[in-house]
RODO-680799 format. One record per residue (C-alpha): residue number from 1; residue in three letters; x, y, z. Coordinates in steps of 0.001 Angstrom, whole numbers, plus 524288, in hexadecimal, padded with zeros to 5 digits. Layout:
<nodes>
<node NUM, "ALA", <X, Y, Z>>
...
</nodes>
This chain:
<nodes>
<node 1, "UNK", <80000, 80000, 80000>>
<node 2, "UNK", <80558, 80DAB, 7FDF4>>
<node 3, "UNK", <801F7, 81B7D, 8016D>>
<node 4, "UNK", <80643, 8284D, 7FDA0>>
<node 5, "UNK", <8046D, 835B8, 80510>>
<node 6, "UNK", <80ACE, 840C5, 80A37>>
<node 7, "UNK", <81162, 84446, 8171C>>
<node 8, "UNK", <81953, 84F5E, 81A9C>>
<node 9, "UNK", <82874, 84CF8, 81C5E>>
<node 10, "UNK", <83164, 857C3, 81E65>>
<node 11, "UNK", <828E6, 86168, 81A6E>>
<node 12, "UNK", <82740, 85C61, 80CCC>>
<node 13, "UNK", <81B3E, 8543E, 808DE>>
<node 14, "UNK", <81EEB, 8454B, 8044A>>
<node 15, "UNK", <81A71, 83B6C, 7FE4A>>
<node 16, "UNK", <81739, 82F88, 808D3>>
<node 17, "UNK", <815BF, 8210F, 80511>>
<node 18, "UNK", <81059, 819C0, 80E61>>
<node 19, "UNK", <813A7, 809D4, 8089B>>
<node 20, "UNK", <8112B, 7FC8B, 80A79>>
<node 21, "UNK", <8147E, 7F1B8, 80318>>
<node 22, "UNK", <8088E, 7EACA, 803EA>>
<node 23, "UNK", <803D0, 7E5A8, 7F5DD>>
<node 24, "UNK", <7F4C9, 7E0CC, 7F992>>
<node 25, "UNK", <7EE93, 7EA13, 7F18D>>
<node 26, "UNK", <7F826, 7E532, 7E4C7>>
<node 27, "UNK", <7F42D, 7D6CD, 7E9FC>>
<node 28, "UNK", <7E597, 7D83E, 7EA19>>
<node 29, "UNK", <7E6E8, 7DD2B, 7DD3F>>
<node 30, "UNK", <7EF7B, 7D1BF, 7D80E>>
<node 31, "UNK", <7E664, 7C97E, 7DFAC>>
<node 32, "UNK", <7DA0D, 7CD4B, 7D915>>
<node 33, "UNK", <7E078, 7CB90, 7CC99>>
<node 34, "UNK", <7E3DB, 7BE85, 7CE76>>
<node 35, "UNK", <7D808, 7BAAB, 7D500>>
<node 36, "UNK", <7D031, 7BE43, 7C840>>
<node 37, "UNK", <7D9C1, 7B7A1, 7BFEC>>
<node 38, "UNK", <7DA6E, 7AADA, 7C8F5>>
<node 39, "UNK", <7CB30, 7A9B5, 7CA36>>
<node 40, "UNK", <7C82B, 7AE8A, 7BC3A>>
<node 41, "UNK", <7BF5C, 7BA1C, 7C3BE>>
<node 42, "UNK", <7BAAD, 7C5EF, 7B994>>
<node 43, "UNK", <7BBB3, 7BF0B, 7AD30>>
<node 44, "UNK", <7B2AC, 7C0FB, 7A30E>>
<node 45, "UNK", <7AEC5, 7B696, 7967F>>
<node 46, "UNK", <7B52C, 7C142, 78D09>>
<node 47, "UNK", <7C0FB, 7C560, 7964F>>
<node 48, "UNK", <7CE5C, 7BDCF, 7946C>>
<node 49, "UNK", <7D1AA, 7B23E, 79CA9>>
<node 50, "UNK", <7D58B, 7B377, 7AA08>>
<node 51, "UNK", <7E60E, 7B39B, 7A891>>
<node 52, "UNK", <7EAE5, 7A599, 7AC10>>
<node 53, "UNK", <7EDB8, 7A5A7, 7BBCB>>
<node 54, "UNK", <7F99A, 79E0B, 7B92B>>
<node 55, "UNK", <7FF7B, 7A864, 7B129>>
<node 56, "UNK", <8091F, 7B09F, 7B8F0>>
<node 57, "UNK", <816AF, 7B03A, 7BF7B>>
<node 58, "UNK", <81A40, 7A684, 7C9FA>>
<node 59, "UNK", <8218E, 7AC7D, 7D4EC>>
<node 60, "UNK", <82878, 7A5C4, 7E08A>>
<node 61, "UNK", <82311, 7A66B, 7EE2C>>
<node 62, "UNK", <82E00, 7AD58, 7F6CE>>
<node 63, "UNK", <82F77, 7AF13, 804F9>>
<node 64, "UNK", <83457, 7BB5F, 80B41>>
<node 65, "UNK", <83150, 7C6A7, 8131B>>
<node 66, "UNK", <82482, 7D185, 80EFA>>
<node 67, "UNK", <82583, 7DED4, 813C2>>
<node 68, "UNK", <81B70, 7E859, 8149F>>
<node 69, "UNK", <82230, 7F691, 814BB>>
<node 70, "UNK", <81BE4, 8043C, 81A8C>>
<node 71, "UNK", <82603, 80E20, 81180>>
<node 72, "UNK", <82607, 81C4E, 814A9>>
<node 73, "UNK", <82ACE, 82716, 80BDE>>
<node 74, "UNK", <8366A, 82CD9, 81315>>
<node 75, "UNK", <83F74, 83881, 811C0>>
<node 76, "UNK", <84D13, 839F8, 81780>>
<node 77, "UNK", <8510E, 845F3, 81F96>>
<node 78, "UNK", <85688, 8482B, 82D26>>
<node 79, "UNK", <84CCD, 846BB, 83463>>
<node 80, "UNK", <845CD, 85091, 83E5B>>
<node 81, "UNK", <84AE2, 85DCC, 83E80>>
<node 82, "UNK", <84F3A, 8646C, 84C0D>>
<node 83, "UNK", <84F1F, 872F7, 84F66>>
<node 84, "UNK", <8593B, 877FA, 853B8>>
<node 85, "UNK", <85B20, 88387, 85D7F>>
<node 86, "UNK", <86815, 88AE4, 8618C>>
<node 87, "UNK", <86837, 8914A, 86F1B>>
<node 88, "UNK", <87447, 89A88, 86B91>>
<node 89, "UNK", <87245, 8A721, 86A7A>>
<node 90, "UNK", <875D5, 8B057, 85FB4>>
<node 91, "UNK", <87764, 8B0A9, 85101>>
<node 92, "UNK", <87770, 8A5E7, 8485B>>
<node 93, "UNK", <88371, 8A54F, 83FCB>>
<node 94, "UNK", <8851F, 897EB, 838C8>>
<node 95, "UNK", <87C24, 88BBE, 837C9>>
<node 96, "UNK", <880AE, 87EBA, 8344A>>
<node 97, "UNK", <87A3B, 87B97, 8269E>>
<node 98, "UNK", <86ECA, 87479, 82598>>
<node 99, "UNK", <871B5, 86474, 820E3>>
<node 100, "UNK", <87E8F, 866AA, 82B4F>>
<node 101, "UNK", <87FEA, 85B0B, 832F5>>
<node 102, "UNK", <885A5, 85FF6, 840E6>>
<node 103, "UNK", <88D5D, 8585E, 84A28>>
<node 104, "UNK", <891D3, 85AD1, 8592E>>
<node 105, "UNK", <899EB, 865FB, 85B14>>
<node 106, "UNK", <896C0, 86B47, 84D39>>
<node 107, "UNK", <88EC0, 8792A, 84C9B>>
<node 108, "UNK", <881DE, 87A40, 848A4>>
<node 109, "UNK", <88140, 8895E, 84744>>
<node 110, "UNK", <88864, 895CD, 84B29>>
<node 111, "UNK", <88347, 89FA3, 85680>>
<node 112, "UNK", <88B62, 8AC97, 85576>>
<node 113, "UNK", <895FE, 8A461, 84EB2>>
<node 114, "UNK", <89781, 89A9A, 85A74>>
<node 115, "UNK", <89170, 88CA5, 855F1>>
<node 116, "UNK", <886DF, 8857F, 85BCA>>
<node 117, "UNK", <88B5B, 877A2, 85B99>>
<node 118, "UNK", <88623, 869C5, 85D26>>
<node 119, "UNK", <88679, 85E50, 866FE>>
<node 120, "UNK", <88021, 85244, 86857>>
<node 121, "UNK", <8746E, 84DEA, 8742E>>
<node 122, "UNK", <867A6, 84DBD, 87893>>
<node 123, "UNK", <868EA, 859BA, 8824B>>
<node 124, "UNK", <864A0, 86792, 87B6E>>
<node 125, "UNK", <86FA9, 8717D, 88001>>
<node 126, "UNK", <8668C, 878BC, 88A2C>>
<node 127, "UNK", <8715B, 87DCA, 89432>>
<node 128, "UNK", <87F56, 88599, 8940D>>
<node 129, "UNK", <887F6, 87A90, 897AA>>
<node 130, "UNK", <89058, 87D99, 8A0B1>>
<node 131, "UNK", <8989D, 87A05, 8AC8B>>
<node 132, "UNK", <894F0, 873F7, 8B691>>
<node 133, "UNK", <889C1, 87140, 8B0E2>>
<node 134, "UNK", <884ED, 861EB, 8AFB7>>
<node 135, "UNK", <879EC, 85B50, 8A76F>>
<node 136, "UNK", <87863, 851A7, 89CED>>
<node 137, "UNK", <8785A, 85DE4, 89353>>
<node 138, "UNK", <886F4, 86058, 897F4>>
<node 139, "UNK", <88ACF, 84F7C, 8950B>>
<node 140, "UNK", <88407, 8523F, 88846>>
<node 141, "UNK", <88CCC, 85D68, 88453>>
<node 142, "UNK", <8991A, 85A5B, 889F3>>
<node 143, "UNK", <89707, 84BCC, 8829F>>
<node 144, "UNK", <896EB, 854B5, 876F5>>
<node 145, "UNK", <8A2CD, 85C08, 87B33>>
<node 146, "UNK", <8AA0C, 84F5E, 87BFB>>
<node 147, "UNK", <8A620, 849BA, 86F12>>
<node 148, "UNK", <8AA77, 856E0, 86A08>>
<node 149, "UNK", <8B95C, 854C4, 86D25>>
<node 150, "UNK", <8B7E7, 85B47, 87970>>
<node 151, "UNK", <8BD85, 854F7, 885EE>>
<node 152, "UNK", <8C2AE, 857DE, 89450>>
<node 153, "UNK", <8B525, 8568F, 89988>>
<node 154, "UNK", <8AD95, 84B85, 89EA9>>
<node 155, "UNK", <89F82, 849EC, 8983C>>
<node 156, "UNK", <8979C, 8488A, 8A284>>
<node 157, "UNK", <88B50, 85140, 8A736>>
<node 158, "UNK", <8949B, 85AB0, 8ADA8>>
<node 159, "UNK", <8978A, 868A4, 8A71A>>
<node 160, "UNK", <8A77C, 86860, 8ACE8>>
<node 161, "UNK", <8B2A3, 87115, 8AA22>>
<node 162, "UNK", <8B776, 8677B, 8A2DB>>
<node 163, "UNK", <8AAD7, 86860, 89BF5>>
<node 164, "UNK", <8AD72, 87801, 89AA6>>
<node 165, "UNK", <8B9D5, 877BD, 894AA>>
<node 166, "UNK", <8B586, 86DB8, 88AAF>>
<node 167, "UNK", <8AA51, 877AD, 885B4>>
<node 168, "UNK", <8B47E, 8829A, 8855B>>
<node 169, "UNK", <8BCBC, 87C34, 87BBE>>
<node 170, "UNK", <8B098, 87667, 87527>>
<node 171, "UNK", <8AB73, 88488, 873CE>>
<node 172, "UNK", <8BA1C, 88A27, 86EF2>>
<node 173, "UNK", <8B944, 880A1, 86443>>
<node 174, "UNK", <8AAA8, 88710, 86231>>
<node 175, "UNK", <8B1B8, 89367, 86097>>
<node 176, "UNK", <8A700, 897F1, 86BC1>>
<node 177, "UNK", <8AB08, 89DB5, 8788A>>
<node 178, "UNK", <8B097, 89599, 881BF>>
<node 179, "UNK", <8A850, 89626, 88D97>>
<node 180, "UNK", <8A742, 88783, 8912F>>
<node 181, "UNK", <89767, 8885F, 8936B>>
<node 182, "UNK", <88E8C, 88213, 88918>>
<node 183, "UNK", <8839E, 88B5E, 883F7>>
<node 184, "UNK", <8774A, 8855C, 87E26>>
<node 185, "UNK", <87926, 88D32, 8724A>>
<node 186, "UNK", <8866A, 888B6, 86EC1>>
<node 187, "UNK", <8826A, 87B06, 86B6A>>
<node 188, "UNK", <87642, 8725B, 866FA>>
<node 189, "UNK", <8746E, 8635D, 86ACE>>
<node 190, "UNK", <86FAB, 85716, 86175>>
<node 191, "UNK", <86E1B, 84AD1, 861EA>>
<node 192, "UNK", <879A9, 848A4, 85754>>
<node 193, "UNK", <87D59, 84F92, 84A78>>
<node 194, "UNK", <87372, 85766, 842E0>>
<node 195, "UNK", <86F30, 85BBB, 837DF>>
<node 196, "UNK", <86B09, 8696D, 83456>>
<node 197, "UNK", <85E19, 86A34, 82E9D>>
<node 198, "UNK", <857E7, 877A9, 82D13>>
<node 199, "UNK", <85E5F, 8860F, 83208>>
<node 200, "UNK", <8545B, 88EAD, 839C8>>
<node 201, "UNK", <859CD, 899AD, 83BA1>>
<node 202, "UNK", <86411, 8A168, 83279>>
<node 203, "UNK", <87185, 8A465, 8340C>>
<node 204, "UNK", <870D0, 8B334, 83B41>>
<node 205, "UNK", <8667C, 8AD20, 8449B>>
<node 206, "UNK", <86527, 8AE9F, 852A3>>
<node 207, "UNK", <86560, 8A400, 85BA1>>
<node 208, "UNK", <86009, 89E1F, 8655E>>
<node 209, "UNK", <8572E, 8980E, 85C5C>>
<node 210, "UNK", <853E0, 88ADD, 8524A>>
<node 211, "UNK", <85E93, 889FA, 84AD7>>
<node 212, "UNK", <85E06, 87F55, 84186>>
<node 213, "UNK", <857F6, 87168, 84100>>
<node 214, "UNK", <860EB, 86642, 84197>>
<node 215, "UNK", <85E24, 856ED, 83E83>>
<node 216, "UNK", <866CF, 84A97, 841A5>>
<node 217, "UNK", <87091, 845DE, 837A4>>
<node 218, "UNK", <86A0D, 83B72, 83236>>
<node 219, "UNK", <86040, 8393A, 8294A>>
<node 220, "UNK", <85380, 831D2, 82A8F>>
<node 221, "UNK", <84709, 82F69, 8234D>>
<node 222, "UNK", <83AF0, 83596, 8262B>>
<node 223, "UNK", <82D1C, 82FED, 822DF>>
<node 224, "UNK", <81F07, 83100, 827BB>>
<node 225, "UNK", <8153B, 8252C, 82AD5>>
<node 226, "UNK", <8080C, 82575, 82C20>>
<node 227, "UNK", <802D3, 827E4, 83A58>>
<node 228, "UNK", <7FCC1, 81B91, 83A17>>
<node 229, "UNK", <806E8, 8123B, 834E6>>
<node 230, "UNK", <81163, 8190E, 83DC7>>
<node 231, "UNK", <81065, 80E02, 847D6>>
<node 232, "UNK", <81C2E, 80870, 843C8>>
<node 233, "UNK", <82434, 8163B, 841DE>>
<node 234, "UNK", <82BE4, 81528, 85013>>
<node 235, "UNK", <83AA8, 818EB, 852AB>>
<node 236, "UNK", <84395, 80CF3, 84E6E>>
<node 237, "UNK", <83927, 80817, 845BF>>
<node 238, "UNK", <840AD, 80042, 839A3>>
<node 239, "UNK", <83F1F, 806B6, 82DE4>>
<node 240, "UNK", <844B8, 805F7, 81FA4>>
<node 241, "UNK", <84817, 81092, 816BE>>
<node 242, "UNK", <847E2, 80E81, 808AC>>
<node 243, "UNK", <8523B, 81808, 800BF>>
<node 244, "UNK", <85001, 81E4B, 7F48D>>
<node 245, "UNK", <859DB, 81414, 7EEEE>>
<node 246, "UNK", <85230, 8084D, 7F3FE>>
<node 247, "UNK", <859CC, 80525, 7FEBF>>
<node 248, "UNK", <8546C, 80339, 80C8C>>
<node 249, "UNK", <859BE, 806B9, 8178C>>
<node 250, "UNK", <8559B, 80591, 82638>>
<node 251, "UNK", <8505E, 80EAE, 82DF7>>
<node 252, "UNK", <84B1B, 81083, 83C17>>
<node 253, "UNK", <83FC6, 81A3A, 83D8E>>
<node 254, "UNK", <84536, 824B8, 84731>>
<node 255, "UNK", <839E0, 82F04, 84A8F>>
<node 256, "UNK", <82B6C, 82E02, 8491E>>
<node 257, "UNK", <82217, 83964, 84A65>>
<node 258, "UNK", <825A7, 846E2, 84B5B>>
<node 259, "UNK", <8347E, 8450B, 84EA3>>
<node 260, "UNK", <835D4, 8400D, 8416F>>
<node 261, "UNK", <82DFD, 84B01, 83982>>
<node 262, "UNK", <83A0E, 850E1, 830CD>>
<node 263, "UNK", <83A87, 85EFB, 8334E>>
<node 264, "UNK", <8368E, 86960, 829FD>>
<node 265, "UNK", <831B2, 87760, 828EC>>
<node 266, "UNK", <822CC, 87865, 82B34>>
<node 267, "UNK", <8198C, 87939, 8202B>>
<node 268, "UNK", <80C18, 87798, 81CA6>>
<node 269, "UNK", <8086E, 869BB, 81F25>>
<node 270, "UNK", <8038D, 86665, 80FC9>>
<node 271, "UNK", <7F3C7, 8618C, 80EFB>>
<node 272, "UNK", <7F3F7, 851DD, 80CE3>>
<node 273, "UNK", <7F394, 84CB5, 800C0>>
<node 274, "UNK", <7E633, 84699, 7FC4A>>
<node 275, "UNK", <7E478, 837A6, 801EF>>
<node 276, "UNK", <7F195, 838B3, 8089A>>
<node 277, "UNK", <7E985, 83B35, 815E7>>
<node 278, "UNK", <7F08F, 840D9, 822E3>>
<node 279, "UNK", <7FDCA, 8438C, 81F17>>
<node 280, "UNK", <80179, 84790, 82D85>>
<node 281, "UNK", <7FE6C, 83B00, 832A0>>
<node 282, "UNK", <80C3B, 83696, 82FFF>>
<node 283, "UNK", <8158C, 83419, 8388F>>
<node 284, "UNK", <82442, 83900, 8356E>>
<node 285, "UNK", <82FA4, 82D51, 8361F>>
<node 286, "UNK", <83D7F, 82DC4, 8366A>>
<node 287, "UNK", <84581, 82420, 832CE>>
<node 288, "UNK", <853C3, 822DC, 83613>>
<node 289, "UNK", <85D9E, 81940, 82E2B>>
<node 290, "UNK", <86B2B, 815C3, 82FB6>>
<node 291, "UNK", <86F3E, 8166D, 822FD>>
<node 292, "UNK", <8714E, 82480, 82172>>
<node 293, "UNK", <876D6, 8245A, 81449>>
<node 294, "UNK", <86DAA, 81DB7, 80D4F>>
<node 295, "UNK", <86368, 828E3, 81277>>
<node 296, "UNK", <86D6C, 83194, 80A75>>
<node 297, "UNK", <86BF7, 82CD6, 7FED0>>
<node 298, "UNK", <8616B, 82FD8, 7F22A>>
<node 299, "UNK", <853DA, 83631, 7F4F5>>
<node 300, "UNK", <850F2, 838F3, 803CF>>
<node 301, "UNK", <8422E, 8398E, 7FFFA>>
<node 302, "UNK", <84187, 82BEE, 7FAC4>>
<node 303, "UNK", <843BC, 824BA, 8066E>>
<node 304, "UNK", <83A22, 81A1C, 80CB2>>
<node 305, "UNK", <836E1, 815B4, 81A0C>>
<node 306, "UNK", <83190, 80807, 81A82>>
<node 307, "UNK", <82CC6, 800C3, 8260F>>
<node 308, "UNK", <82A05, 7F1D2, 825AD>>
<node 309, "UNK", <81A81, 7F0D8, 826AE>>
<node 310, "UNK", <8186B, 7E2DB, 827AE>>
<node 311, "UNK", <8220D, 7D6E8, 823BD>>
<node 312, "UNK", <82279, 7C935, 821A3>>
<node 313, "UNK", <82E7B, 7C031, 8207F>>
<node 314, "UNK", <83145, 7B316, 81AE6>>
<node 315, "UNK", <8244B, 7B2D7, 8132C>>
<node 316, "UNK", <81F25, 7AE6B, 807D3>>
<node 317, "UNK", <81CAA, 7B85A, 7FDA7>>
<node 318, "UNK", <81657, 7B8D6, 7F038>>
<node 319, "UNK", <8134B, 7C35B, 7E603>>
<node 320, "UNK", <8059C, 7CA7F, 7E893>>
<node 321, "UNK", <80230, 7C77E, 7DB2D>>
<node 322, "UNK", <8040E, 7B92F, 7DC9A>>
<node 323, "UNK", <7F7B3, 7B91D, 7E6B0>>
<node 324, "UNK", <7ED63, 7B306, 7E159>>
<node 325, "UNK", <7DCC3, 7B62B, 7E63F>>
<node 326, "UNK", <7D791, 7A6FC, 7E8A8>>
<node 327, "UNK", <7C8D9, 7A5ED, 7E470>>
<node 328, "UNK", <7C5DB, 7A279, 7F328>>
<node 329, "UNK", <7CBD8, 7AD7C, 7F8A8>>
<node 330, "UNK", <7DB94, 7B08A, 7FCF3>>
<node 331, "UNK", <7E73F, 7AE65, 7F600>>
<node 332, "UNK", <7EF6B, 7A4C5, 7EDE9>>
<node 333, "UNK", <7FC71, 7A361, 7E4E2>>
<node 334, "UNK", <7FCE1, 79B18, 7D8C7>>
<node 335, "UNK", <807C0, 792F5, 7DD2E>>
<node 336, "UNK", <80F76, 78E99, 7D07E>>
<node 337, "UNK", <81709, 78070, 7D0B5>>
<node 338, "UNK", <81D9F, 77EA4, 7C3DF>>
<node 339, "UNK", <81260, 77D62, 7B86E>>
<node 340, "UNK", <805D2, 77C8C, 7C348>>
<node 341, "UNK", <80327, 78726, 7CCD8>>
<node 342, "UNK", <7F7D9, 7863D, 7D79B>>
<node 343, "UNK", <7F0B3, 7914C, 7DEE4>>
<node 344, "UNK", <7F3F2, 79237, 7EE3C>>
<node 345, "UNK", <7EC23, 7995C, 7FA5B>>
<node 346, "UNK", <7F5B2, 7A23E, 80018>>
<node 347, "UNK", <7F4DF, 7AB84, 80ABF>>
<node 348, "UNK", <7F99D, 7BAA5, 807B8>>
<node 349, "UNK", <80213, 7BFA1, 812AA>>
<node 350, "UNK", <808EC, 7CC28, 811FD>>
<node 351, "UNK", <80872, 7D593, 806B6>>
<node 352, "UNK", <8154B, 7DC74, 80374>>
<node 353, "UNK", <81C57, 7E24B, 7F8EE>>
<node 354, "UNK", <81521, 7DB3B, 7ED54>>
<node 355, "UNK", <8167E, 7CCB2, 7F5DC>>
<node 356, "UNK", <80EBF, 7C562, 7FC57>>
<node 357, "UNK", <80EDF, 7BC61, 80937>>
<node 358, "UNK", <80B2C, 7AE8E, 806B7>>
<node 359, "UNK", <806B9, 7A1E1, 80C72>>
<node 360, "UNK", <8010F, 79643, 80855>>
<node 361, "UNK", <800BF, 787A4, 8044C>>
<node 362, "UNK", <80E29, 782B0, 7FEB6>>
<node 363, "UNK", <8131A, 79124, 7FD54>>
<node 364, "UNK", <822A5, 79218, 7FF29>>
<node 365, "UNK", <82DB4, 79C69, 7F7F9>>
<node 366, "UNK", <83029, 7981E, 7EDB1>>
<node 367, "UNK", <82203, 79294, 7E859>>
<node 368, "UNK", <81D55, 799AE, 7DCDC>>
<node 369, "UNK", <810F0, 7A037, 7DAC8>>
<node 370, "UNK", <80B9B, 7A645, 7CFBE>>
<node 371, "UNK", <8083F, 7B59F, 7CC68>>
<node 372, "UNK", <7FC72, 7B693, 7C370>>
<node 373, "UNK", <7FE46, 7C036, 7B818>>
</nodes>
């Protein structure tokens, strides 16, 4: 079955299929078609003869796994967007460029010429640092300090004089003053290396204010599910993304809801398309995957997210089109054994991807059955 509406993604309306690789529909219609041909049904004295049942190609039963796929249209970004705001105060005087990835210890923008740098935790700067002060906000810094190059301090939740001296030649390398005290605007915490996404403000702004937005480094796949088939969309859920090239990859879904909404600038929400129904009752994914380089490579709109639906292993599997209607009711396959071929009842299993799941009387791989013309 397949789908197609819209949903908002970044701002931009796309294109959402909505897939399953269930072939009933093309099997009811095989089905009828055999049925009449079978049971002679429709015929008139001055149409043509029924075509000869036995006429066809024989196919081998095989036995293997069916997989019934949910495939999302997905596009690859960075994920959710973070504002940014700098508590220093005065004139801004440089920004790093948007696309910049920056590291610890590397600046993000320029106050009055003195730069605003980055370092890695949980803990916003909120406090000067300073001795004797103690707190997990002073472990968090000074565990920066040290993975800066900077030693003669213990890291510990103790602002020392050790601790002092360390920030004075931190902040000579700055080229800032040397006062040994840590102000909230000279620095900006984050989990790990980012990426800038959008400027807010202009070069010759004042500050304290949002700065910038800023992402994480690497790149995911976004997507959107319908509210009521998000049951399975849950952080760690196993995924597969399929790349413009063909390849798949794996992925692990990484945000659901509103965390994983890509950020953009507002806009008029566009009116639904005709029969495409509530296009907010979506639900934003994001997907993260390993393989980083492979997300580099062609079209970043092309990209699908499949989830496995339903699956069956080690099973006998046929054709749809070798299903045959029986006159009193279910299925059959014309099984085929050199120049004589016999009808047999068989149950239908799983649909997938153009097969079907078999079972019945003397059925094995490797038996052929016959697909009427």
């Amino acid at each position: 079955m397949s789908g197609v509406d819209e949903v908002t993604v970044g701002g931009r309306r796309r294109r959402r299929r909505m897939r399953t690789w269930l072939v009933a529909g093309a099997g009811t219609a095989v089905l009828a078609v055999a049925a009449a041909a079978t049971l002679g049904l429709g015929t008139r004295g001055d149409d043509p003869p029924p075509p000869d049942p036995r006429a066809g190609r024989s196919v081998p039963v095989t036995r293997g796994d069916l997989v019934e796929y949910t495939v999302l249209d997905g596009t690859v970004g960075y994920g959710t967007a973070t504002p940014v705001r700098s508590e220093a105060t005065g004139t801004v005087t440089w920004l790093a460029t948007g696309g910049t990835v920056v590291k610890r210890g590397q600046s993000l923008l320029r106050v009055d010429e003195k730069p605003v740098v980055l370092m890695y935790g949980p803990l916003p700067m909120y406090r000067t640092l300073a001795a004797p002060l103690e707190g997990r906000d002073v472990e968090q810094f000074e565990r920066n300090l040290r993975a800066l190059g900077y030693s003669g301090f213990t890291v510990d939740e103790t602002f020392s004089s050790a601790t002092t001296n360390a920030v004075k030649r931190w902040q000579r390398d700055l080229g800032r003053e040397e006062t040994g005290r840590v102000e909230p605007g000279q620095l900006l915490y984050a989990p790990g290396a980012v990426r800038i996404a959008r400027h807010s403000v202009r070069v010759g702004a004042t500050v304290p204010a949002e700065v910038f937005t800023w992402t994480g480094t690497n790149r995911l796949v976004t997507a959107a599910v319908a509210q009521d088939d998000a049951a399975w969309a849950v952080p760690g859920a196993k995924v597969s993304v399929t790349l413009p090239d063909g390849r798949s990859v794996p992925g692990t879904v990484r945000t659901v809801g509103d965390d994983a909404a890509p950020a953009a600038p507002a806009a008029e929400p566009a009116a639904p398309a005709a029969g495409d129904g509530d296009t907010a009752a979506r639900v934003p994914v994001t997907v993260q995957v390993a393989d980083q380089k492979a997300l580099q490579a062609g079209d970043p709109g092309a990209v699908e997210v499949r989830r496995v639906a339903k699956e069956r292993r080690g099973v006998l599997t046929v054709p749809v089109s070798a299903l045959l209607a029986l006159a009193e009711g279910g299925y059959g396959l014309e099984v085929v054994d050199g120049t004589s071929s016999r009808v047999v009842a068989v149950e239908a299993g799983m649909f997938a991807d153009g097969r079907v799941e078999v079972t019945g009387a003397g059925l094995d791989a490797g038996v052929n059955v016959r697909i009427p013309q």
